[in-house]
N, C-alpha and C positions, 0 to 999 in steps of 0.2 A: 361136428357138434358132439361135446361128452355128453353120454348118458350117465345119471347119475344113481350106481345102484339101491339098491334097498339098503338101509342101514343093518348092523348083526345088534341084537338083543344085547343090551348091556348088562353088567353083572347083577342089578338088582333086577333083572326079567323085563325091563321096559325096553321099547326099539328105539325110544328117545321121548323129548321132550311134551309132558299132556298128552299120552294116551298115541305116542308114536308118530309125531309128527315130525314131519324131517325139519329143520332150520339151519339157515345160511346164514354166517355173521359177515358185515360188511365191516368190522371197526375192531380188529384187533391190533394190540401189540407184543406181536412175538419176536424176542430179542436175548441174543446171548450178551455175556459179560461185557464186551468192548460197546454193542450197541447201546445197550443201559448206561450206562459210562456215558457215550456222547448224548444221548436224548434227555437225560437228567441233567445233563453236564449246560444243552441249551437254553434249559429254564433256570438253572442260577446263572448265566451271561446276562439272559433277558426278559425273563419271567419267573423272579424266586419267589413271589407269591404263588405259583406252585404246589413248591417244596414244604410251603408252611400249611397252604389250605388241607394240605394232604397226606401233611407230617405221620398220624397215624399211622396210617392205611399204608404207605409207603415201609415203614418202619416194620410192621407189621408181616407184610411182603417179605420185606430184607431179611429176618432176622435182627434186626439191630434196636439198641437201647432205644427208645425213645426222647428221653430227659437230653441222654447224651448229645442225641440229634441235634433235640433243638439246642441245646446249649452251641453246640458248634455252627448251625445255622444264622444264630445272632450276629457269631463273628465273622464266618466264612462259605458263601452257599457253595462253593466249590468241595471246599473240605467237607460239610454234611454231605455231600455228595459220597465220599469218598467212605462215610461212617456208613454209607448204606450198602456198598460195595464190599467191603470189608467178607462180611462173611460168605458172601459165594454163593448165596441164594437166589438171586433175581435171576439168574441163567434158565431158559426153558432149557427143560428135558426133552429132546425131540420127540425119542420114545413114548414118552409118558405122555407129551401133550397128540400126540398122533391116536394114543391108545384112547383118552379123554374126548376126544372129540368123535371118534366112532359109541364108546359108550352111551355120550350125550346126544346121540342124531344129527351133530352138526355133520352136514354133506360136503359143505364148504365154507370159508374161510379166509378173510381179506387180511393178511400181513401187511401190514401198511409200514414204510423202509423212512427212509430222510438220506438226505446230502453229505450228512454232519459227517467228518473224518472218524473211521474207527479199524483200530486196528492195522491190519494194511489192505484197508481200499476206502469203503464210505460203508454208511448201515445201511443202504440197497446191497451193496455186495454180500453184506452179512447175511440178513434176509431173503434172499433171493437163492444162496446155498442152503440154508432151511428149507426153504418152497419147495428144490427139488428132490427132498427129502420126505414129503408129506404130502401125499397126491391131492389133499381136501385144500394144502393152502394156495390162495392165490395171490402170489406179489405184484402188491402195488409201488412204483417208486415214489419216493419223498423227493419233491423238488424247496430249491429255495427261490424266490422271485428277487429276492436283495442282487442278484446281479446273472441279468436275463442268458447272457453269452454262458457263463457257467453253466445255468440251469437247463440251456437248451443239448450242451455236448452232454451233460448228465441225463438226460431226457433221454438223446438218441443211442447212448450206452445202453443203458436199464433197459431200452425195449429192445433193439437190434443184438445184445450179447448177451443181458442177463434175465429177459424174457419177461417183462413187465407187462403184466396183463391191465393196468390201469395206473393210474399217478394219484399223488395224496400231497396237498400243500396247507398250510398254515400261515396265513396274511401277514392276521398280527405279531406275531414270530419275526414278518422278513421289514415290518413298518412299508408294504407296498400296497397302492389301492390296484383292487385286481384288475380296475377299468382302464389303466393306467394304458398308452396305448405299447409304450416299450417294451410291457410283459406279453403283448396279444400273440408271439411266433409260437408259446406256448400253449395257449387254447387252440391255437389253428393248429398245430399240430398234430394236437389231441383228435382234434376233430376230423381231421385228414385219415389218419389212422385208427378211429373208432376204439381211442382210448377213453372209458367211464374217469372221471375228476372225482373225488374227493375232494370239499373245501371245507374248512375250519370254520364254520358261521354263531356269531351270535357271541354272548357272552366270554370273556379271558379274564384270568389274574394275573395280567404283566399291568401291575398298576399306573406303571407309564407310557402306557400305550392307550388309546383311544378305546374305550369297549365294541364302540360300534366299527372298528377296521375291517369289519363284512359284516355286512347285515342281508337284510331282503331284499333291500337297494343292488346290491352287488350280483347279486343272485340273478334277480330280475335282467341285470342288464348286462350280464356273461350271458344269459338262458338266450335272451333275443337276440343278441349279435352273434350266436353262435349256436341253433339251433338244432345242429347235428351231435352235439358235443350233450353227452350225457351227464349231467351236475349232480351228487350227491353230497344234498346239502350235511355236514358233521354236523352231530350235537340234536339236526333238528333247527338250529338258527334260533333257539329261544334267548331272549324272553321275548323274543317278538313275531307269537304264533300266530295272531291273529293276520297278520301280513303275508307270514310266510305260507302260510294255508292257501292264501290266493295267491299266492307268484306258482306254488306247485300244481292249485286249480288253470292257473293260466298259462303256463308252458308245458310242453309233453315232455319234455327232458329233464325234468327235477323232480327229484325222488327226495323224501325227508328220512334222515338216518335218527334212529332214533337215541345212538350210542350213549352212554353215560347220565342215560335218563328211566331210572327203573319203573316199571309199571305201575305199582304201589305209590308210587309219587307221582304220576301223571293221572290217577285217579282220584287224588287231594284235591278237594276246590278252593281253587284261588292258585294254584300249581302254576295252571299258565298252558298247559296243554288243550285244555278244553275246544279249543277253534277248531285242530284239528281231529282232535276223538268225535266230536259233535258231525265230521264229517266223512269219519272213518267209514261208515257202510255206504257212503255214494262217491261224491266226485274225487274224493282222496283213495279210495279202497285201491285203486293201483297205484299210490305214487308214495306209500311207507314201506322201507325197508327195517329189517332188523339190526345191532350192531352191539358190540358186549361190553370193549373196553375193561374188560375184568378187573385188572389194578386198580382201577375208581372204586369200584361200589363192593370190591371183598366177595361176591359171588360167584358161582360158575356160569358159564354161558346159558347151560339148562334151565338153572334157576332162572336167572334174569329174562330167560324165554315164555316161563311159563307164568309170570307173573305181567307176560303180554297177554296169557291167556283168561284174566281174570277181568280185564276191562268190561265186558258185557258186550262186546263186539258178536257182529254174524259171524257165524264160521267160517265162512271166504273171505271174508277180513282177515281174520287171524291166520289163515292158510297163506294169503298174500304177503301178509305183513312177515313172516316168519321165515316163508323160504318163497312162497311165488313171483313176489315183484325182481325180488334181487336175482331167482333164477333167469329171469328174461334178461335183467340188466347185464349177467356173466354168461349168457351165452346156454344157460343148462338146460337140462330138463327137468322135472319130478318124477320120480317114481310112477310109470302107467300114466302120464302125460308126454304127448308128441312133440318132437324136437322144434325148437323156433327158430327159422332161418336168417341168415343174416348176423350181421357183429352188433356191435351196442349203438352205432351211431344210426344204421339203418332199420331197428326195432324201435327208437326214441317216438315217432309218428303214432304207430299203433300201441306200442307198450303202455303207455305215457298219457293216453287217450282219456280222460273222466270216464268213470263206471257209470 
């Protein structure tokens, strides 16, 4: 079991995020040139609504025109692709983001990888040489479910050679229902091995795709036929909180990630969070995870942490929410907390338990 030490004082004198509190992100993507390349490269194949929702903030990131973007966007989501690539910005700095992360309190850190060819391997291989680079991050592999046999020798790569500490998939991306019974060698798998899931739930902009190709439904009925297998639900599963609130009150092994959902907007009424903020200090208080997603919302992890901290929640909520649940689900401990025995599939019972 890592012990996870005390974070060092970042440069502006804080130990991290709201008065020093450690936080784990379960929802990043960190990604060098070729990665960017194929993961941009996937949403103009089959989700260039994307490219456009996000036109800004992407361009923004890049370095690159805007105008010019979309101008070339209209014509070709491949070549905007290429206008965003262009200057050489999207590449993390290992350094920098290694240095950034100790600053901001984060202890750990979910690199979440994909299939998609890059470079000369896939962006698990990309990520995954990052990971061993940066003791806070923990790679998860990207699988695709569009063709099981693939997915399952990419499964037992990522974990047996390149040390995949959990898997990360995206439904609507592959057009596969997860209940489907041809993809199940992969949940059993997982489950076998007490690998934690990542799923992509709730709302997409691949306009041709069905919005609801994971909902709460799916969630529900991965959590039950596979109740060793730890589900972290992406996104949160909104806009269908009120559902998802009770699938995570009624299974011990779903957790709500709350990635790409800043706190400032789950505190708006009529937002859509409400079900489960309303039961954030009881039956939920262990089953929210934190998650950053940073290229979405333009903020740092810290920010987007501490504006968990503004909800009106108990403090053990927000201690939970920030770094305790996700510590139990990776195996860690807190700082002057005792280590939790067992991998992720045999803590889901008691982890996972209503407060």
């Amino acid at each position: 079991m890592q012990k996870v030490e005390t974070v060092a004082p970042s440069e502006d004198g804080a130990a991290g995020p709201a008065g020093g509190r450690p936080v784990i992100d379960v929802c990043e993507v960190v990604y060098d040139l070729p990665s960017w390349r194929a993961y941009l490269g996937a949403f103009a194949a089959d989700a260039p609504g994307y490219l456009r929702v996000f036109a800004r903030r992407l361009c923004e990131l890049a370095g690159a025109d805007l105008a010019r973007y979309r101008r070339t966007l209209d014509r070709d989501p491949f070549a905007a692709v290429e206008v965003l690539l262009e200057p050489e910005l999207l590449a993390v700095d290992v350094g920098e983001h290694a240095r950034k992360l100790r600053d901001q309190g984060v202890i750990a850190q979910v690199a979440h990888g994909g299939m998609w060819p890059a470079g000369d391997g896939t962006v698990n291989d990309h990520v995954a040489r990052l990971a061993t680079r940066v003791p806070e991050l923990h790679f998860w592999a990207g699988l695709s479910l569009a063709d099981t046999s693939a997915a399952m020798t990419e499964l037992r790569r990522s974990h047996d050679e390149l040390g995949a500490r959990g898997l990360s998939i995206i439904p609507f991306l592959d057009g596969v229902d997860v209940l489907d019974p041809r993809v199940a060698p992969i949940f059993e798998y997982a489950q076998h091995e007490g690998l934690p899931l990542w799923i992509h739930c709730g709302q997409n902009f691949a306009a041709t795709r069905p919005m609801d190709s994971c909902t709460w439904r799916h969630i529900d009925g991965l959590a039950g036929r596979y109740p060793g297998l730890v589900l972290v639900v992406g996104h949160g599963g909104w806009p269908w909180m009120d559902e998802m609130a009770a699938v995570a009150q009624r299974h011990g092994n779903v957790y709500l990630d709350s990635s790409t959902h800043r706190g400032t907007a789950m505190a708006t009424p009529g937002y859509g969070w409400e079900p489960v903020l309303s039961r954030a200090d009881g039956a939920l208080r262990r089953k929210l995870v934190f998650g950053s997603t940073t290229w979405v919302n333009g903020l740092s992890t810290r920010a987007l942490a501490e504006e968990i901290t503004t909800l009106g929640l108990a403090e053990p909520t927000v201690t939970a929410w920030l770094a305790g649940n996700a510590a139990r689900l990776l195996g860690l401990s807190l700082p002057d907390e005792p280590s939790v025995p067992g991998g992720a599939a045999s803590r889901t019972a008691a982890a996972g338990a209503p407060a």
